[in-house]
C-alpha positions as CSV (number, residue, x, y, z in Angstrom):
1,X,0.0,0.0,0.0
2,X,0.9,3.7,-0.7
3,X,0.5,7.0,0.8
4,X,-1.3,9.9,-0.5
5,X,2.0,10.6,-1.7
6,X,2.8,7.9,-3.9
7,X,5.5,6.4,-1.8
8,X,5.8,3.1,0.3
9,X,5.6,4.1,3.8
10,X,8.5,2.0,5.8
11,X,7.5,-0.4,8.4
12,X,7.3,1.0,12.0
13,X,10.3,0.3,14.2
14,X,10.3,-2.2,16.8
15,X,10.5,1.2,19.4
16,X,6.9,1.7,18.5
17,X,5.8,-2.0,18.7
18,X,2.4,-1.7,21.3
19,X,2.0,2.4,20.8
20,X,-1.0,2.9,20.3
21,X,-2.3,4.2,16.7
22,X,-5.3,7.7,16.2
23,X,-6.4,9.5,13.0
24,X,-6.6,12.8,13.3
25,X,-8.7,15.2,10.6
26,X,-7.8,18.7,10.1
27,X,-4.1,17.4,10.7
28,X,-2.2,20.0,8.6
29,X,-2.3,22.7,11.1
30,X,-4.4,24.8,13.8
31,X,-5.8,22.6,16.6
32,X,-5.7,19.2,14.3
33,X,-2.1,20.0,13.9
34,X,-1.4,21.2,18.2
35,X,-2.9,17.7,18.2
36,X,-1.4,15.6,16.3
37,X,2.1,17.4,17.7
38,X,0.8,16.3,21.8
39,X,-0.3,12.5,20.6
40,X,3.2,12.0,18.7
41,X,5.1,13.0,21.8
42,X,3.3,11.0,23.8
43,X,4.2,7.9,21.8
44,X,1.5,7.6,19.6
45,X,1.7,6.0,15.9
46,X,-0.4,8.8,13.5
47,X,-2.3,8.9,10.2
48,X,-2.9,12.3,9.5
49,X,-5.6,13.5,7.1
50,X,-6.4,16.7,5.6
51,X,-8.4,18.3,2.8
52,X,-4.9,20.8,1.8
53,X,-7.3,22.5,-0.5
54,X,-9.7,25.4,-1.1
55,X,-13.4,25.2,-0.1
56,X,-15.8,27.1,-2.5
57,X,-18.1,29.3,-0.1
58,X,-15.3,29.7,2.6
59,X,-13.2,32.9,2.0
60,X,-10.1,32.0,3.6
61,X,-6.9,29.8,2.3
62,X,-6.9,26.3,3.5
63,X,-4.2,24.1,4.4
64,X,-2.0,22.9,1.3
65,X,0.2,19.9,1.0
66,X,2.9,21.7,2.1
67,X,1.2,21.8,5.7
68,X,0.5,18.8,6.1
69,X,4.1,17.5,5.3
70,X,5.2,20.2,8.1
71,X,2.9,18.4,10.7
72,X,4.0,15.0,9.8
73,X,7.7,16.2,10.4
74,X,6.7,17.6,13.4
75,X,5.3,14.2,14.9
76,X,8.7,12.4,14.1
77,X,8.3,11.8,10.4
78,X,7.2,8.7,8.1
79,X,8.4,6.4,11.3
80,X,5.8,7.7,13.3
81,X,2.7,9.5,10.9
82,X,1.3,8.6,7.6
83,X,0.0,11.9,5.6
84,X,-3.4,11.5,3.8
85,X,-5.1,14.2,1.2
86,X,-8.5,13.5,1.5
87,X,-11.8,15.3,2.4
88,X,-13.8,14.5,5.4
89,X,-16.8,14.6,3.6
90,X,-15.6,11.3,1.6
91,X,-16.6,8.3,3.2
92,X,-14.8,5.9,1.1
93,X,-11.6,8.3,1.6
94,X,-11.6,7.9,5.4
95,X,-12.2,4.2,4.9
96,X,-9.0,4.3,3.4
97,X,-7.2,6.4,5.6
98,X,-8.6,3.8,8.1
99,X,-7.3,1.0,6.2
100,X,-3.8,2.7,6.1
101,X,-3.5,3.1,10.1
102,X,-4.8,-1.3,10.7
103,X,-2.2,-1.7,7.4
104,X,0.3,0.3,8.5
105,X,0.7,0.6,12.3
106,X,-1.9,-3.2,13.2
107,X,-5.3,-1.3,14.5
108,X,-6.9,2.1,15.7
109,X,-7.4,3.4,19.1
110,X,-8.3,6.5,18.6
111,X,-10.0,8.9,16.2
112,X,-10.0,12.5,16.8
113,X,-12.3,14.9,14.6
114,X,-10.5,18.0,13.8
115,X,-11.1,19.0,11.1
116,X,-13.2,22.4,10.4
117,X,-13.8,25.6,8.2
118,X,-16.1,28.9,9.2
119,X,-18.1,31.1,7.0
120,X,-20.4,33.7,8.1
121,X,-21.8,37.4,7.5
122,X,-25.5,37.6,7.1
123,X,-28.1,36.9,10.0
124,X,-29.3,33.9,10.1
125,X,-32.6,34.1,8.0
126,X,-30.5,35.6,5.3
127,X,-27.6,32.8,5.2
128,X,-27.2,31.4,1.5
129,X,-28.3,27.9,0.8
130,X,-24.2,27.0,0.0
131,X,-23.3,28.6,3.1
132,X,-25.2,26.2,5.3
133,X,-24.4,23.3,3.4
134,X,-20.7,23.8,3.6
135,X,-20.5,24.4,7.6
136,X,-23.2,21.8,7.9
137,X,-21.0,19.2,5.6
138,X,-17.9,19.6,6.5
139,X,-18.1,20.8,10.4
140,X,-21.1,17.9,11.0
141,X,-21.0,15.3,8.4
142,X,-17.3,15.3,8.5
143,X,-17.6,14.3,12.7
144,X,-20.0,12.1,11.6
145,X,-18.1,10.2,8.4
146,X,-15.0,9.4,10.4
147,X,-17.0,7.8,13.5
148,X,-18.4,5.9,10.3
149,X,-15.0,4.9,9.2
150,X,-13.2,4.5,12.3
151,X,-15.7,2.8,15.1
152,X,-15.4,-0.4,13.3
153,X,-11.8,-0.3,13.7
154,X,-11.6,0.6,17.1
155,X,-14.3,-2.2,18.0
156,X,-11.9,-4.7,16.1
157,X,-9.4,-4.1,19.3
158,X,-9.6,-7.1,21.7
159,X,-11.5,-6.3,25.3
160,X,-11.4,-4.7,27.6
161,X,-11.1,-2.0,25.3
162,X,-9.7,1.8,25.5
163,X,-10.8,3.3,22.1
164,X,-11.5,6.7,22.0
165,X,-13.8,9.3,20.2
166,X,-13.0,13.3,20.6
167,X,-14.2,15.9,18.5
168,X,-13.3,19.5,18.2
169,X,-16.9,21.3,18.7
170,X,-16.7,25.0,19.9
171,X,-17.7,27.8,22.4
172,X,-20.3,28.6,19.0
173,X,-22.1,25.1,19.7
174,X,-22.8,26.3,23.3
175,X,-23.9,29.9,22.7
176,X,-25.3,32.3,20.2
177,X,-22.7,33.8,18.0
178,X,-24.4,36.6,15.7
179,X,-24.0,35.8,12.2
180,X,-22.6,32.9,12.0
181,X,-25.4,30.8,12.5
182,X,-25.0,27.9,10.5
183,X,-21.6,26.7,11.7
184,X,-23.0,27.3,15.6
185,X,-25.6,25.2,14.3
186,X,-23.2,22.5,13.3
187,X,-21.1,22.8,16.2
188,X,-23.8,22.5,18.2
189,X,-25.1,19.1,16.3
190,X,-21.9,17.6,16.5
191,X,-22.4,18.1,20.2
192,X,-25.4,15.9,19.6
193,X,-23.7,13.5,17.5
194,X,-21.2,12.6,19.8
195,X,-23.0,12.2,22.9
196,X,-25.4,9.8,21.0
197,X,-22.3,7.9,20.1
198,X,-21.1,7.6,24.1
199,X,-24.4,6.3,24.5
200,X,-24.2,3.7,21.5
201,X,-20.0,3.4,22.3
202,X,-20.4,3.2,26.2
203,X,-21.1,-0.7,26.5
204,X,-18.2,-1.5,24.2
205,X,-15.8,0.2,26.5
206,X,-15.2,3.1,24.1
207,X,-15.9,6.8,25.1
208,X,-16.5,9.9,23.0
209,X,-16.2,13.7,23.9
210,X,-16.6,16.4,22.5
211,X,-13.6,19.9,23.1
212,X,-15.5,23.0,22.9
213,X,-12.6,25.7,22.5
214,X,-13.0,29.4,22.3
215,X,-11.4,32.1,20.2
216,X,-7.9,30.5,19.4
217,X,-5.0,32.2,17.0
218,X,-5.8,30.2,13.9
219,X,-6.4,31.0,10.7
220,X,-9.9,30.7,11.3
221,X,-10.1,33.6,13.9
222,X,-9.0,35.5,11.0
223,X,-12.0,34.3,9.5
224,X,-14.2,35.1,12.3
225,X,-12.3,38.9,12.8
226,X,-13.4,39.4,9.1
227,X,-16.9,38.1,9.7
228,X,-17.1,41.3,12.3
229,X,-15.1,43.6,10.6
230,X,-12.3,43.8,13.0
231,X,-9.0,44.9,12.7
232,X,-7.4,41.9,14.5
233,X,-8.2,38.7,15.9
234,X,-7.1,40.2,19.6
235,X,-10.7,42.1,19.6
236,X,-12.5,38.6,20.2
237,X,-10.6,38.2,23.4
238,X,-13.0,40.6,25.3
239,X,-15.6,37.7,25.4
240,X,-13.2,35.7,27.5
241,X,-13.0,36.0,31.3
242,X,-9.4,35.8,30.9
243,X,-8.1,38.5,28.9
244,X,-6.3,36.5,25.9
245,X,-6.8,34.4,22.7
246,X,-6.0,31.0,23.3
247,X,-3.4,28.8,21.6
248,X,-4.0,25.9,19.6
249,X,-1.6,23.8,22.3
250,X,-4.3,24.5,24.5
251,X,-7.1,22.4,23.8
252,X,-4.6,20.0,22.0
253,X,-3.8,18.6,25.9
254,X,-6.9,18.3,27.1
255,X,-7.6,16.1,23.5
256,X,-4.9,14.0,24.3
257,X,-5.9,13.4,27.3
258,X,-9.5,12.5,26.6
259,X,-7.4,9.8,24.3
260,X,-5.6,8.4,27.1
261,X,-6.1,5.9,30.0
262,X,-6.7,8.9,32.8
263,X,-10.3,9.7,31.1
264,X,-11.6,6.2,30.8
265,X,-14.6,7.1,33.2
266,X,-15.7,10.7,30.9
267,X,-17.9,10.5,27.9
268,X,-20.3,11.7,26.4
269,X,-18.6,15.2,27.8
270,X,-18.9,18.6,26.4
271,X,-15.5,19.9,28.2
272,X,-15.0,24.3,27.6
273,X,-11.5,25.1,26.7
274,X,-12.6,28.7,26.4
275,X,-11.0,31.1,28.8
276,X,-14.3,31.4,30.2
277,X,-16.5,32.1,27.3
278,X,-19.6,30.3,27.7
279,X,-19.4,30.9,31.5
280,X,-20.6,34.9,31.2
């Protein structure tokens, strides 16, 4: 088997013989990225997946190629993480990406669901149909596509199990953000999603949570900035209790720690990493 880069990926050493093995979405940078970074230094083997491509209807650059072979670097190389183009909206794509972390590294143990755009600007009774359809496909169905793909994986690993479930929702999914309905809307379904999955997960001995993060310095808080016709992204730290943007490293942790043994008794968890957002 190949990568999405043509090339034979080498076998895993015998240092990461046992490690366990995630799929993160949105890998190429931002949160997805922070993510991947924490789970490689913690020992884990990584398939990382991104889109590294422009997204009619969304007005800001996405990741390229480029990025994603920066965040595979990052995690130790082609040793440790596999890169994989592919859009999360592609079911038979994440199957494969799947494929390539049993092939490649024996199984999955954890899938994490970073992977995100925003687009916004009128109120929400004005929102164009493509609008909604892009935050609702890629933000939801996207969550919703890789639990397709990588549940039967993780349920493939012997008992007692530890296979885990996080997604990236937002502070948007817990309250009201003014024009930018349809991705709170998503955000806020993918809340949904997932706690139906802890409940369908639960007696298989496999959790899934949800990270909720608030404004954090990634390119899609430039996004948002524009959305409101700021200046700079440092404006949108006045809705925090603490008076700063967050990094990406931030909620990274506490993702990798809803991936390891120390959380095997929280799921179906909405957990805030928002500087105290959605506590005014």
């Amino acid at each position: 088997m190949t990568d999405s880069y043509g090339t034979a990926p080498a076998e895993p050493g015998p240092e990461h013989a046992g490690a366990p093995v995630a799929i993160v979405t949105g890998a190429a940078r931002g949160i997805g990225a922070a993510v991947a970074g924490r789970l490689a230094a913690g020992g884990w083997r990584l398939v990382l997946v991104d889109r590294c491509a422009d997204l009619e209807g969304v007005d800001y650059p996405l990741a390229r190629p480029a990025d994603l072979e920066a965040s595979v670097a990052a995690c130790g190389g082609p040793g440790r993480a596999v890169p994989v183009v592919a859009d999360t909206r592609d079911a038979a794509a994440l199957a494969r990406a799947v494929g390539t972390a049993v092939e490649r590294f024996g199984g999955l143990d954890a899938a994490v669901a970073a992977a995100g755009c925003i687009a916004g600007g009128p109120e929400a009774w004005e929102t164009a149909d493509a609008v909604w359809e892009q935050m609702v496909s890629v933000n939801l169905e996207g969550v919703w596509r890789l639990a397709g793909a990588a549940v039967p994986a993780l349920l493939r690993r012997p008992e007692p199990r530890r296979g885990r479930l996080v997604a990236i929702a937002s502070a948007g999914g817990l309250v009201g953000l003014p024009r930018l309905a349809a991705y709170c809307a998503a955000k806020a379904g993918v809340i949904g999603l997932v706690r139906a999955l802890a409940a369908e997960l639960g007696p298989h001995g496999i959790t899934a949570n949800c990270v909720a993060p608030g404004s954090t310095a990634t390119t899609m808080l430039d996004a948002s900035a524009a959305v409101y016709g700021l200046e700079g992204t440092a404006e949108l730290a006045r809705h925090h209790m603490l008076p700063r943007l967050l990094e990406p490293a931030e909620p990274a942790a506490l993702v990798a720690w809803l991936c390891g043994p120390e959380s095997s008794g929280m799921t179906g968890a909405v957990v805030a990493v928002d500087a105290g957002m959605t506590a005014r």
